[in-house]
C-alpha positions as CSV (number, residue, x, y, z in Angstrom):
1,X,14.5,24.6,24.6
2,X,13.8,22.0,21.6
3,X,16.1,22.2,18.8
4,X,13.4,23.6,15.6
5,X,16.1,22.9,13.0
6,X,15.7,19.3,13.3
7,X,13.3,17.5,10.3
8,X,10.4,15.1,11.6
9,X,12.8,12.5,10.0
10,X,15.8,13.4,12.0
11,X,13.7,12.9,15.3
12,X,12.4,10.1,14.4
13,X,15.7,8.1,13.9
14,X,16.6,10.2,17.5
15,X,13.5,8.0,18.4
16,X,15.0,5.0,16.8
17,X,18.0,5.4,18.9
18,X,16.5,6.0,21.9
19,X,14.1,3.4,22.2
20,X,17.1,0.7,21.2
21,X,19.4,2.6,23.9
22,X,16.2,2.0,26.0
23,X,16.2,-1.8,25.4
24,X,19.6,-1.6,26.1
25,X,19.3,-0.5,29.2
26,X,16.7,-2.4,30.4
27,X,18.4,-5.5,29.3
28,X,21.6,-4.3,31.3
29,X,19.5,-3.5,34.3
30,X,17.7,-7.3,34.2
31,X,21.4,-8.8,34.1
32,X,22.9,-6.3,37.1
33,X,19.7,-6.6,39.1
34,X,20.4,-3.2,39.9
35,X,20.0,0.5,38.6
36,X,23.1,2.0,37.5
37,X,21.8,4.0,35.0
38,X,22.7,7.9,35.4
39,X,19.8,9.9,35.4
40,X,20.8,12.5,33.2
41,X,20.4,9.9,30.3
42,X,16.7,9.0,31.4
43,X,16.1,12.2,31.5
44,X,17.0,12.8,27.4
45,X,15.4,10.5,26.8
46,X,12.5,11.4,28.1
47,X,12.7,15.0,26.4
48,X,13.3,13.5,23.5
49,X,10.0,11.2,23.4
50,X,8.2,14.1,24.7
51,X,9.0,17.2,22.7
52,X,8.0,15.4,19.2
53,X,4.7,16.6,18.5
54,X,3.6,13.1,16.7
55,X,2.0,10.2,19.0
56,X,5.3,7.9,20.0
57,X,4.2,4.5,21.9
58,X,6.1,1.1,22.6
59,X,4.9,-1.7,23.4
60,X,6.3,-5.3,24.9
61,X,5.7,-9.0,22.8
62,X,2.7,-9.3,25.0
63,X,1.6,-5.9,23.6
64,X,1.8,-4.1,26.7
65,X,2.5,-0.3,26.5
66,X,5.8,0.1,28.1
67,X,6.2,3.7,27.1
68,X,3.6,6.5,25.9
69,X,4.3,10.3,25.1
70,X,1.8,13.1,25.9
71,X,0.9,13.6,22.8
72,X,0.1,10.1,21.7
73,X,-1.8,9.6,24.8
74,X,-4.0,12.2,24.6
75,X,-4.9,11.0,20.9
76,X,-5.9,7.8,22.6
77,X,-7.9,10.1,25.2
78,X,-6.0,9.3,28.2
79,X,-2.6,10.3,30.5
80,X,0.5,8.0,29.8
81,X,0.1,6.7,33.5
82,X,-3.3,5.2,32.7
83,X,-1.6,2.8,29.6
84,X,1.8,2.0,31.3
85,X,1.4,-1.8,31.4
86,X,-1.5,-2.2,30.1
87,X,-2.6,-4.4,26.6
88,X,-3.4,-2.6,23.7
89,X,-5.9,-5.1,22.5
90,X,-7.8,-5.2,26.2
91,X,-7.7,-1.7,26.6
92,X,-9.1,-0.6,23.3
93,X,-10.5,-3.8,22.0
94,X,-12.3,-1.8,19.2
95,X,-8.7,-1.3,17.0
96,X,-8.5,-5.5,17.1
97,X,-9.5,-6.2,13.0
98,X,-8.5,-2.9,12.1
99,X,-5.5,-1.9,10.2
100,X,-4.0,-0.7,12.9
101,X,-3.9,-3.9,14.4
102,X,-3.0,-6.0,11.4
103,X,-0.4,-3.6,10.9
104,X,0.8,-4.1,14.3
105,X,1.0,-7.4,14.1
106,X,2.6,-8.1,10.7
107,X,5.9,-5.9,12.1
108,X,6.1,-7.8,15.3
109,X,5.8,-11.1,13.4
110,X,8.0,-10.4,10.4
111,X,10.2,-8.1,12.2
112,X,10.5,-5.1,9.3
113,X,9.0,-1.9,9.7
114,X,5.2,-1.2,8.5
115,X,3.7,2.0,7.6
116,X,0.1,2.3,6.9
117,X,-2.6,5.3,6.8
118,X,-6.1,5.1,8.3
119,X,-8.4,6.9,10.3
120,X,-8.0,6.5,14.1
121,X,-11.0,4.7,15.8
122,X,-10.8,6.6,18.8
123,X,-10.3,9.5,17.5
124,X,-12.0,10.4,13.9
125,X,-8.6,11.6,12.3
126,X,-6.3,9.9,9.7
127,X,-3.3,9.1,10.8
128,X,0.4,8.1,8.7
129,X,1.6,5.3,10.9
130,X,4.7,3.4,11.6
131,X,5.0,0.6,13.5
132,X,8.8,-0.3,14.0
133,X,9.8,-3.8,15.4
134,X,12.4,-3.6,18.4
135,X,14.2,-6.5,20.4
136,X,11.5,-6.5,23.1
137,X,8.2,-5.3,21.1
138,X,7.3,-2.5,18.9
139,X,7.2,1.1,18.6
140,X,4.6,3.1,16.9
141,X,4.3,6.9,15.7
């Protein structure tokens, strides 16, 4: 059961957290060579990614998605399984000019946080967007 008493803003620093524990462990897991990580925290992590009702994605320096929610992905009409590992730019090479790739682009190269509105090119919504630079890439909701 998701905990309703929590603001937009309080999951979204959850989010924060989780992404850099996410970093974390996938750091420690390159330096082991092995999977000690206990599957219970995965799993939080997960339900936390998944129960916010905004679009969360993250993406690598080579702008590959390395994590999509549900909800994001169907805003980009398509199941998390079919971005996993795939570039941004190549797979929806309408967005490069756009402000959501400028956007995009200005966090990952001066490393501070960016939010922007504009109206999605997949989709014809406005969207409030942040794009958050992390250790190994981006995250954006």
């Amino acid at each position: 059961m998701m905990d309703t008493s929590r603001s937009k803003g309080q999951l979204i620093q959850e989010l924060l957290k989780a992404q850099r524990r996410i970093v974390e462990l996938e750091q420690s897991a390159a330096e082991r060579r092995h999977d000690e990580e206990p599957a219970s925290v995965n799993r939080r992590i997960y339900v936390i990614l998944e129960s916010i009702q905004d679009g969360f994605f993250a993406m690598d320096r080579n702008w590959c998605f390395t994590y999509v929610n549900r909800r994001s992905a169907e805003q980009l009409g398509c199941k998390p399984a079919d971005l996993l590992g795939q570039n941004a730019w190549e797979k929806f090479p309408q967005l490069i000019g756009t402000d959501h790739y400028l956007f995009a682009l200005k966090a990952m190269e001066e490393r501070q946080a960016q939010y922007y509105e504009a109206k999605g090119v997949i989709t014809d919504t406005w969207y409030g967007v942040t794009v958050n630079p992390a250790a190994e890439g981006v995250s954006v909701y």
